[in-house]
MARSEVO-935414 format. One line per field, with one value per residue (C-alpha): residue number from 0; x, y, z. Coordinates in nm, 2 decimals. Each point is the difference from the previous one (the first is absolute). Layout:
<rs>
num = c(NUM;...)
u = c(X;...)
v = c(Y;...)
w = c(Z;...)
</rs>
This chain:
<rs>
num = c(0;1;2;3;4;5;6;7;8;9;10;11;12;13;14;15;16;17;18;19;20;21;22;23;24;25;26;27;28;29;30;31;32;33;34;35;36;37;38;39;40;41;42;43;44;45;46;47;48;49;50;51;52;53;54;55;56;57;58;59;60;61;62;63;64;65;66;67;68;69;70;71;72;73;74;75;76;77;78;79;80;81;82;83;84;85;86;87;88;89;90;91;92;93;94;95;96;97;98;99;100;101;102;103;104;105;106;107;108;109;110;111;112;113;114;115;116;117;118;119;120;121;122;123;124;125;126;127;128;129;130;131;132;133;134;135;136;137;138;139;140;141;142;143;144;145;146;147;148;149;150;151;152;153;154;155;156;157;158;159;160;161;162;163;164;165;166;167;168;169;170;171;172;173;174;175;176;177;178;179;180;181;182;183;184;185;186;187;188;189;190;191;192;193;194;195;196;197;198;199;200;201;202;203;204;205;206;207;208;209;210;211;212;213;214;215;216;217;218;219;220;221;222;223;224;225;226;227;228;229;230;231;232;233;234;235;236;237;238;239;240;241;242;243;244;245;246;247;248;249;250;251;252;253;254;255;256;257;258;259;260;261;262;263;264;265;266;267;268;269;270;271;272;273;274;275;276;277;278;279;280;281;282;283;284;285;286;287;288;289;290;291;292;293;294;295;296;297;298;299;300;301;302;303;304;305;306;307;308;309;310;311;312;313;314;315;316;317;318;319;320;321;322;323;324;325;326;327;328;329;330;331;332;333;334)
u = c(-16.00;0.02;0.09;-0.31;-0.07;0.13;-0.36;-0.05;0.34;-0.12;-0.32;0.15;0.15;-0.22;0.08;-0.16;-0.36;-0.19;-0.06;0.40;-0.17;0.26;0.04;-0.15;-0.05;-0.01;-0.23;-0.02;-0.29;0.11;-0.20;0.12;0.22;-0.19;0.22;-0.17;0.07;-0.12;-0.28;-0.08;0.04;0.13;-0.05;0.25;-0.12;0.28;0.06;-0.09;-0.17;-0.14;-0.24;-0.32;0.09;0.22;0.18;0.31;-0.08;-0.04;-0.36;-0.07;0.10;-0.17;-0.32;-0.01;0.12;-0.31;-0.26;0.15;-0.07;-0.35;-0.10;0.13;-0.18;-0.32;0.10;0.22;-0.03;0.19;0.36;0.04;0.13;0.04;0.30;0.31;0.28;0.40;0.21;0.37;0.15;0.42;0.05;-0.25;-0.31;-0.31;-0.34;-0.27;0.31;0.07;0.19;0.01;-0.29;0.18;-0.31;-0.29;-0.12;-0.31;0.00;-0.21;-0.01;0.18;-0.27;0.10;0.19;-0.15;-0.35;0.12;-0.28;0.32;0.17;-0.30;-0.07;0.36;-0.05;-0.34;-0.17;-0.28;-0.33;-0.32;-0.18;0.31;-0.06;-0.36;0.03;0.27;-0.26;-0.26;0.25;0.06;-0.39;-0.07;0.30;-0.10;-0.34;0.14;0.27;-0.07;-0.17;-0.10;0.03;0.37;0.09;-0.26;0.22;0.29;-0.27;-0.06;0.25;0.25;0.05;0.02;0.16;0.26;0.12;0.05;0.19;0.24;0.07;0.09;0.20;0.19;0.08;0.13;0.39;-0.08;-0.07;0.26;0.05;-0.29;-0.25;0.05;-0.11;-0.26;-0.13;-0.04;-0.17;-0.25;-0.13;0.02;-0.25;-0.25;0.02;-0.05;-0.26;-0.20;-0.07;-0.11;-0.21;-0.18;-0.06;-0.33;0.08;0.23;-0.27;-0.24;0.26;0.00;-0.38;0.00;0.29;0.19;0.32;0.11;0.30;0.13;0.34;0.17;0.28;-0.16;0.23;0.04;0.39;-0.25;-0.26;0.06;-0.25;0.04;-0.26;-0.25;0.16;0.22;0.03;0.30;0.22;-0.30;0.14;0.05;0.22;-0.23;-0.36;-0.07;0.12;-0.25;-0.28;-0.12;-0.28;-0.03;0.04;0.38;0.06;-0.22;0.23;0.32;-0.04;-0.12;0.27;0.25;-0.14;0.03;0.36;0.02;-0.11;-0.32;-0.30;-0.24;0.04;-0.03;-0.30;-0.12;0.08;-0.14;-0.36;0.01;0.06;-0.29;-0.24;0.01;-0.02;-0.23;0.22;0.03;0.10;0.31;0.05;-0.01;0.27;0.22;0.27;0.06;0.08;0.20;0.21;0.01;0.14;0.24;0.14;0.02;0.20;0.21;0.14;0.01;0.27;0.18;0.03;0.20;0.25;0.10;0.03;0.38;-0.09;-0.11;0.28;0.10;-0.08;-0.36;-0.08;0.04;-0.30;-0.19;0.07;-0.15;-0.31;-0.06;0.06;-0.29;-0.29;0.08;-0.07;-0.28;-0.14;0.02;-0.21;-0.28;-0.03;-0.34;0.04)
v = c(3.43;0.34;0.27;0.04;0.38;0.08;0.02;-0.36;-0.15;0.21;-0.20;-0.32;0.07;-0.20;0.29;0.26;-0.12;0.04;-0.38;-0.10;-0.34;-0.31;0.09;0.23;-0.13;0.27;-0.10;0.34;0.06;0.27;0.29;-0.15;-0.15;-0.24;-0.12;-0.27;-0.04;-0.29;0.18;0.30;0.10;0.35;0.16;0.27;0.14;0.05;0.40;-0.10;0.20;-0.29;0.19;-0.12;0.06;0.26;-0.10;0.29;0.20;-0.14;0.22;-0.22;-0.28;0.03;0.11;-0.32;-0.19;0.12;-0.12;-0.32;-0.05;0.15;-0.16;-0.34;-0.02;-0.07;-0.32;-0.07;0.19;-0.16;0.02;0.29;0.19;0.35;0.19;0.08;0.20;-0.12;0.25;0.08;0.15;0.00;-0.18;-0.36;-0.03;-0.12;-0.14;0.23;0.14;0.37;0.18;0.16;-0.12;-0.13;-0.24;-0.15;-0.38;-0.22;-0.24;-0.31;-0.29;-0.26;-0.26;-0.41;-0.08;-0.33;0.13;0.25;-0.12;0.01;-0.27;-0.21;-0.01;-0.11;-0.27;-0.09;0.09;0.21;-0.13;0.13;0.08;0.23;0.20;-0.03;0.18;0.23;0.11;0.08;0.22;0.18;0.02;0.15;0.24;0.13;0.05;0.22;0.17;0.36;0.09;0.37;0.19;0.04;-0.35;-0.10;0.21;-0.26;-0.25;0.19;-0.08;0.32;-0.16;-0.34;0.05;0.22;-0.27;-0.26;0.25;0.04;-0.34;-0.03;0.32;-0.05;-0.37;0.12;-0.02;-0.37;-0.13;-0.25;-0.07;-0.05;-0.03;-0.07;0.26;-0.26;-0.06;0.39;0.05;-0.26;0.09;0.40;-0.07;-0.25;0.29;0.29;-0.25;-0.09;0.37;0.14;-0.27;-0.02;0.43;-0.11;-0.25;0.25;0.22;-0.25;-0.08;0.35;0.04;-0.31;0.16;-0.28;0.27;-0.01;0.09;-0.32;-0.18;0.07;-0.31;-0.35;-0.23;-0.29;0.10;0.28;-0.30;-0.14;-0.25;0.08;0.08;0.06;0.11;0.30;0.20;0.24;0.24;0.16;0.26;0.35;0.18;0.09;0.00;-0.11;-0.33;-0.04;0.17;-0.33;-0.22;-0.25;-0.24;0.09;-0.07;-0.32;-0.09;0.10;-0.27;-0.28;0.09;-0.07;-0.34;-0.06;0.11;-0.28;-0.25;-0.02;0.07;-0.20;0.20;0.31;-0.10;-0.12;0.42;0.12;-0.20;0.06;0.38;0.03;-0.21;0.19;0.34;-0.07;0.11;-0.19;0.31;-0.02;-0.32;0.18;0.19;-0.21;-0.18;0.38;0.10;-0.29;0.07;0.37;-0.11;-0.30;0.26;0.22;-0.21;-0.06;0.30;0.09;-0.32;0.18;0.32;-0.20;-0.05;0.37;0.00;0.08;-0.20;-0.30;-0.24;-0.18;-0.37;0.15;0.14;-0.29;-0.11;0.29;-0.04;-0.34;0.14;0.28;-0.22;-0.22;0.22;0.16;-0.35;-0.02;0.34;-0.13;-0.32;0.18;0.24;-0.17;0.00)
w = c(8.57;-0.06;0.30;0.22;0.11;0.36;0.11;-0.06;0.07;0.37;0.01;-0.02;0.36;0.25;0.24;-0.21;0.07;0.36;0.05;-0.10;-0.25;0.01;-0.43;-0.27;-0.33;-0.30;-0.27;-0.31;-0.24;-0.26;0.22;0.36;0.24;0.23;0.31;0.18;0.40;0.24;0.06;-0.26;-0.37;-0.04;-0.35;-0.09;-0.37;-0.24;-0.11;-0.38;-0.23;-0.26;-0.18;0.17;0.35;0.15;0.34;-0.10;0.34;0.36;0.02;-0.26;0.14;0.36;-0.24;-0.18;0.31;0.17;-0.27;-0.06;0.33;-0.01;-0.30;0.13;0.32;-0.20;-0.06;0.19;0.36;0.24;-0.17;-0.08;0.30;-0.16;-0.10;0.22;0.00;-0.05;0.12;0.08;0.26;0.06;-0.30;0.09;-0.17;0.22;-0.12;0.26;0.13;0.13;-0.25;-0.34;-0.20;-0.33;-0.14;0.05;0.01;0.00;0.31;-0.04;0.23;-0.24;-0.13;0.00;-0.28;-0.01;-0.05;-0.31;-0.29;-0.24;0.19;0.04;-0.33;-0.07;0.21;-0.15;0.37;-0.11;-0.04;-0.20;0.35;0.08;-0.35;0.08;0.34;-0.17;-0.26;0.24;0.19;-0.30;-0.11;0.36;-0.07;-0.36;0.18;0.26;-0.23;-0.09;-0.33;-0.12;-0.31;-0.01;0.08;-0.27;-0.29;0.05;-0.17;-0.32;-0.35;0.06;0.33;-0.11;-0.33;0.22;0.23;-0.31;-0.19;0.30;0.02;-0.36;0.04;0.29;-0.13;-0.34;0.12;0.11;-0.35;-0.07;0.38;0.20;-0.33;-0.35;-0.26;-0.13;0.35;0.09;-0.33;0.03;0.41;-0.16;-0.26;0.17;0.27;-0.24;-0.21;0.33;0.16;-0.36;0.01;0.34;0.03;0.13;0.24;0.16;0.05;0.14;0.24;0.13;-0.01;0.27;0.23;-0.07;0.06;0.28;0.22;0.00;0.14;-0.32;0.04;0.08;-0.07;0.25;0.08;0.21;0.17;0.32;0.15;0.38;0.26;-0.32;-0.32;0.04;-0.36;0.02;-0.20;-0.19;-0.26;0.20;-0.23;-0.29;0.00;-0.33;0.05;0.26;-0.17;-0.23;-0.09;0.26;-0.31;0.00;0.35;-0.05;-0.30;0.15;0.27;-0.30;-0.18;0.25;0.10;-0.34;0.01;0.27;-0.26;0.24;-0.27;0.21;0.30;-0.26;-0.12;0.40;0.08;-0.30;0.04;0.42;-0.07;-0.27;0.14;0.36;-0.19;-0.33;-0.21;-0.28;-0.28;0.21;-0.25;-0.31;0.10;0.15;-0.25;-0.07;0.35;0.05;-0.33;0.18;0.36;-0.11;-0.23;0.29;0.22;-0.34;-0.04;0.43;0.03;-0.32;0.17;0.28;-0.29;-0.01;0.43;0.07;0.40;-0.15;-0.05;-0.38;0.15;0.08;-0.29;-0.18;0.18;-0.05;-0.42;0.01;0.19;-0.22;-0.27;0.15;0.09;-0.41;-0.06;0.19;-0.14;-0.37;0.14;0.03;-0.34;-0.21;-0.31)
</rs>
């Protein structure tokens, strides 16, 4: 394992937080460092600049900080406990100490392991009446969730046709790695193929506010089933990625039960969600938005490959499930 920053090897000090937990556990995405108490999660977001999100300053930090946890608390309200300081003073470092402010963390009351939907589903524990209740969560939700003019613009084809370019883009480097040229070319030009085709169905989609501000990154590592269902770490860093179709977000969760080898559940979500809110165009639309979001999480677990924290043995890992949801991408392009 690579040296950890000061900051963190600090935070890994029982005594550093107000409550002094029995252990921490660290647990990194490639934007944070996540150090789990007894009690409480504290967030600490990484100073990277990665192109679609810009953490390089602490303002910007405590900024984002704040509307993660803004944005969060609409679906999930009672963990997140807001954003607190970690300060020094005389050389120790204190979580909601006195002190030096030196960064900024998201404290959420930590969530039962045992009731995390990716888990479950690991375990075969999740039933069609628990993605039945989830979809009418998330039908309630889209209903609620903002819409105006400027949210509607992240529906049209630049939009659209901007966020599948980026993907291919940013993934370019991980042809021969994570993808094969073959595979890349094949998802490219079913993508490309399918939004020259469909201009009008776009549109339509727009027409019936079906753009909404959405939570951007539904995947069931981000589901527990406690006390209700409790949606978390919604996308705070970059509005566009929230900005979508509620098709995507609909597809994003299919796709990843599928990515579970769980197609009936899939297909149990997909039905629950369309039959509770009518939308059945949200069918024509989405094999492509599925293709879209597994090729997504493709090339996220490939940026982990280029993290100088995360160690060799777990990026092994992370190649094989890149290597998957690619895969899992390609499954979906019709011919």
């Amino acid at each position: 394992m690579p040296q950890l920053p000061e900051l963190v090897q600090a935070l890994l000090d029982p005594k550093a937080y107000p409550d002094t937990p029995q252990g921490i556990e660290l647990v990194q995405t490639q934007m944070s460092f996540v150090f789990l108490t007894d009690d409480y999660v504290y967030k600490v977001k990484k100073p990277v600049n990665l192109g679609y999100l810009d953490y390089t300053t602490l303002d910007r930090r405590q900024f984002y900080c704040q509307r993660e946890v803004e944005l969060n608390q609409r679906l999930c309200p009672d963990v997140y406990r807001g954003v607190v300081p970690i300060t020094q003073r005389q050389g120790d470092t204190f979580v909601e100490g006195q002190g030096e402010v030196i960064e900024y963390a998201v404290k959420m009351r930590r969530l039962p392991q045992e009731a995390m939907m990716d888990g479950l589903l690991a375990n075969n524990q999740v039933s069609p009446q628990m993605v039945t209740s989830l979809a009418q969560k998330l039908v309630e939700f889209h209903r609620r969730a903002e819409t105006n003019a400027n949210i509607s613009t992240f529906g049209n084809l630049d939009a659209i046709t901007k966020n599948t370019e980026e993907n291919f883009t940013q993934t370019e480097k991980y042809i021969g790695n994570t993808i094969s040229q073959e595979k890349y070319q094949r998802i490219k030009d079913y993508t490309d193929s399918f939004i020259d085709k469909n201009n009008s169905l776009f549109h339509k989609r727009i027409i019936g506010g079906r753009i909404r501000d959405c939570h951007g990154d539904l995947h069931a590592a981000h589901i527990c089933f406690t006390n209700g269902i409790c949606i978390y770490d919604c996308i705070e860093f970059n509005d566009r990625f929230r900005y979508c179709d509620v098709a995507s977000e609909v597809a994003f969760l299919a796709m990843d039960l599928d990515h579970y080898r769980q197609a009936d559940l899939s297909q149990s979500f997909v039905n629950a969600y369309v039959a509770q809110s009518r939308d059945e165009e949200l069918l024509r639309l989405l094999n492509f938005y599925k293709c879209y979001r597994a090729y997504v999480r493709g090339k996220v677990e490939s940026f982990k490959l280029d993290d100088p924290y995360i160690s060799e043995e777990e990026k092994t890992k992370v190649l094989a499930i890149a290597r998957s949801y690619f895969e899992l991408a390609e499954s979906y392009v019709e011919i």
